[in-house]
C-alpha positions as a printed Julia matrix, in Angstrom:
213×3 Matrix{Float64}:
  91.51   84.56  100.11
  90.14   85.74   96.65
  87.38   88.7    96.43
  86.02   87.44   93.33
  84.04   84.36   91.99
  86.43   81.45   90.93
  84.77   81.06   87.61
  86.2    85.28   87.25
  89.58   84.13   88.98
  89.73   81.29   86.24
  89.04   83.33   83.24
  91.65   86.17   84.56
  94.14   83.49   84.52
  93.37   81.55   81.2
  93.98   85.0    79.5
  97.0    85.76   81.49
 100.61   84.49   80.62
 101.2    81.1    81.03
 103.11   80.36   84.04
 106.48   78.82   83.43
 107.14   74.63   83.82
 109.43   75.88   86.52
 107.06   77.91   88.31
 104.05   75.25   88.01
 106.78   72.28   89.74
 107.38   74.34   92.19
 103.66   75.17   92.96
 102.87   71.17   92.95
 105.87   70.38   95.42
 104.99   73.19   97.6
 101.22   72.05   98.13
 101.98   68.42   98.25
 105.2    68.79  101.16
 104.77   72.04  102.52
 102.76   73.85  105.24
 100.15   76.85  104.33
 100.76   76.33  100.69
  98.18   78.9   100.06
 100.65   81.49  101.34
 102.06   81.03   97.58
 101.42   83.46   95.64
 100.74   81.29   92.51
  99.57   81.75   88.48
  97.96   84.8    88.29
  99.21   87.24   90.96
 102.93   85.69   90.11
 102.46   86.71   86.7
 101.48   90.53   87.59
 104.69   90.17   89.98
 106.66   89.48   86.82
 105.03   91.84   84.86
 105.27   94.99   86.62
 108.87   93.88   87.54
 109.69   93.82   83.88
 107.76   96.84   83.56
 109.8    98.54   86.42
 112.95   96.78   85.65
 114.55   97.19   88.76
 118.57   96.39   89.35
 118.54   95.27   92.42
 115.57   93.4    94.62
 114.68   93.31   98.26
 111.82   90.75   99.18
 111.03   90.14  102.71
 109.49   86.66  103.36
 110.74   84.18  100.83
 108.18   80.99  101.28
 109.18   78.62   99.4
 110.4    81.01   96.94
 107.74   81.59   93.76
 107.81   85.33   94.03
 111.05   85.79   94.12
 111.21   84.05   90.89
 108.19   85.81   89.19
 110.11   89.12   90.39
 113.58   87.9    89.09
 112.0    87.63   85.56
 112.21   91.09   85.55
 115.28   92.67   86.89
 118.22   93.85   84.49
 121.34   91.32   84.07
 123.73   92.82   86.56
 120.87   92.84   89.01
 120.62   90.82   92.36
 117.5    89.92   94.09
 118.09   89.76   98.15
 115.2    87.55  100.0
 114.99   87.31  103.47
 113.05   84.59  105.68
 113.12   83.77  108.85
 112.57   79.91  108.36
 115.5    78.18  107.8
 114.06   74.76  107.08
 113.18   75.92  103.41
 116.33   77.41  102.93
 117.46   73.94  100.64
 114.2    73.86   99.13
 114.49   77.54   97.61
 118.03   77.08   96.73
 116.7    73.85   94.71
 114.79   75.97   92.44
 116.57   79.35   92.43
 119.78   77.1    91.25
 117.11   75.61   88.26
 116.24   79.03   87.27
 118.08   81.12   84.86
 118.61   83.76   87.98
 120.22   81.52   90.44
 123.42   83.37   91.01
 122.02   86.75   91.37
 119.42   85.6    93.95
 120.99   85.9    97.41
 119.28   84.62  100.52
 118.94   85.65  103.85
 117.61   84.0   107.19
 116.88   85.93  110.15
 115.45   88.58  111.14
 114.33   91.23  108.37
 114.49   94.03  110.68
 118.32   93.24  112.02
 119.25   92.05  108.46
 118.19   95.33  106.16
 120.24   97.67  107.76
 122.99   95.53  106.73
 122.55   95.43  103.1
 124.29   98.28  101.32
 122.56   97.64   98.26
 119.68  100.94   96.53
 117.12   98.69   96.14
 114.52   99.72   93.27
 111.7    97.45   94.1
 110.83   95.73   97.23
 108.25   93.16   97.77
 106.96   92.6   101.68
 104.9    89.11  102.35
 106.1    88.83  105.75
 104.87   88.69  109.49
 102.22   91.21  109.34
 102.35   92.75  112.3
 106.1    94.1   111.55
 105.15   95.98  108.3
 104.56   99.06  109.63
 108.07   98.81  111.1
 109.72   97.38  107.6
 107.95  100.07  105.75
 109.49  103.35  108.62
 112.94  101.19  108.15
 112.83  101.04  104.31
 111.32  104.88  103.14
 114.21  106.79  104.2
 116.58  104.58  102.13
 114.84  103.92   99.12
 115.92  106.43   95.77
 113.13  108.32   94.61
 110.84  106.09   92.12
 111.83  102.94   93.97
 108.22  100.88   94.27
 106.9    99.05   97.62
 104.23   96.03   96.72
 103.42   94.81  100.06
 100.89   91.65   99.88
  98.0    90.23  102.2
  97.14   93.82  102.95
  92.76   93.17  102.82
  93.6    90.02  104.96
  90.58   88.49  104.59
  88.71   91.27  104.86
  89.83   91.33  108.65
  91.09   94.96  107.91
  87.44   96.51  107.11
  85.6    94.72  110.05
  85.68   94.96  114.01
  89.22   94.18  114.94
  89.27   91.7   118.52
  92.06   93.24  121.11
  94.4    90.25  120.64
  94.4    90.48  116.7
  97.66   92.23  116.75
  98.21   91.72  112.74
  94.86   92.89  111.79
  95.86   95.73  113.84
  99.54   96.31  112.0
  97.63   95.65  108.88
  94.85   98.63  109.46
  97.88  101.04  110.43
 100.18   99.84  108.12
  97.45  100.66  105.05
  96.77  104.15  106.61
 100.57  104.97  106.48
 101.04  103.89  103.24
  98.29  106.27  101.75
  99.28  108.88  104.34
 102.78  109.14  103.63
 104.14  112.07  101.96
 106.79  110.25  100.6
 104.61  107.66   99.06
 101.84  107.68   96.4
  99.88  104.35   96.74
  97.44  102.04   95.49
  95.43   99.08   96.64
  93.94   96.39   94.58
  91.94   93.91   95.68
  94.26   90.74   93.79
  93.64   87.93   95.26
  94.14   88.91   99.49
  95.1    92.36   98.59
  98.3    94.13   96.96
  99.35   97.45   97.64
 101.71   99.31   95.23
 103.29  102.46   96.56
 106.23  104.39   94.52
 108.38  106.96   96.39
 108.12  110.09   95.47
């Protein structure tokens, strides 16, 4: 969902960095053979990705929920040359279709993927991670973000995505809806945590950007 008029959303993007031939393929084959396409995160909020990742510059990568892989691209644009970018997604059924474009990319060998669960696979990763992105099941990020803060270096930056879901997360919340629920908490720990100093921006279904202190 996008908080602001399309005719805004299309002028944001027409003055933003073109997104790369690789990038735009990939959007077209996701929307035309996979499910939920809109769970890409696509032109404009791939190119902030990139952006702050360059920006940041981060050696080594952790992003939880790899889709059909576009972020992890956008985020690969920006991580130094010995760097390695770790993904992790429970679906295994896209696991060829990333690899497809990963291999394409100019970051192929340092992108390493991972299917399972996030929670049983982190702990297993002895890698400092300097920049993690979350775009998972919602209603574990409270739990990703209480299993990541203790081991990330100080300055090491959290963007977590779909965090205003829908606007869900400002409005009465129905028993059942347990990831409006994690969502609601997981926002209040972010900007309650004393190791964290946050942000929220309302880009396109809401991105949060916390660095630890």
């Amino acid at each position: 969902m996008d908080f602001i008029p399309e005719n805004i959303s299309n002028y944001a993007e027409a003055h933003s960095a073109k997104e790369p031939e690789l990038l735009q393929e990939l959007q077209r084959e996701t929307w035309l053979k996979v499910l939920a396409p809109r769970m890409l995160s696509g032109h404009l909020q791939g190119r902030f990705l990139s952006l702050l990742a360059k920006l940041i510059r981060p050696r080594h990568i952790l992003e939880i929920g790899t889709y059909t892989g576009y972020s992890a691209l956008c985020l690969a644009e920006g991580m130094t040359r010995d760097g390695s970018l770790h993904t992790i997604d429970h679906n295994e059924e896209l696991y060829d279709f990333q690899r497809r474009y990963f291999d394409r990319s100019a970051y192929g060998d340092r992108i390493i993927q991972h299917v399972g669960n996030a929670l049983d696979i982190i702990p297993t990763l002895s890698v400092a991670f300097d920049l993690v992105f979350i775009d998972a099941d919602k209603h574990n990020y409270p739990n990703y973000l209480e299993l990541l803060v203790p081991a990330l270096p100080s300055g090491a930056v959290i963007l977590s995505d779909n965090v205003l879901w829908s606007g869900k997360v400002t409005q009465r919340v129905k028993e059942d809806d347990r990831d409006t629920q994690a969502l609601i908490a997981y926002n209040k720990l972010l900007n309650e945590h004393p190791k964290l100093e946050t942000v929220l921006l309302p880009i396109r279904d809401g991105l949060s950007i916390a660095r630890v202190r």
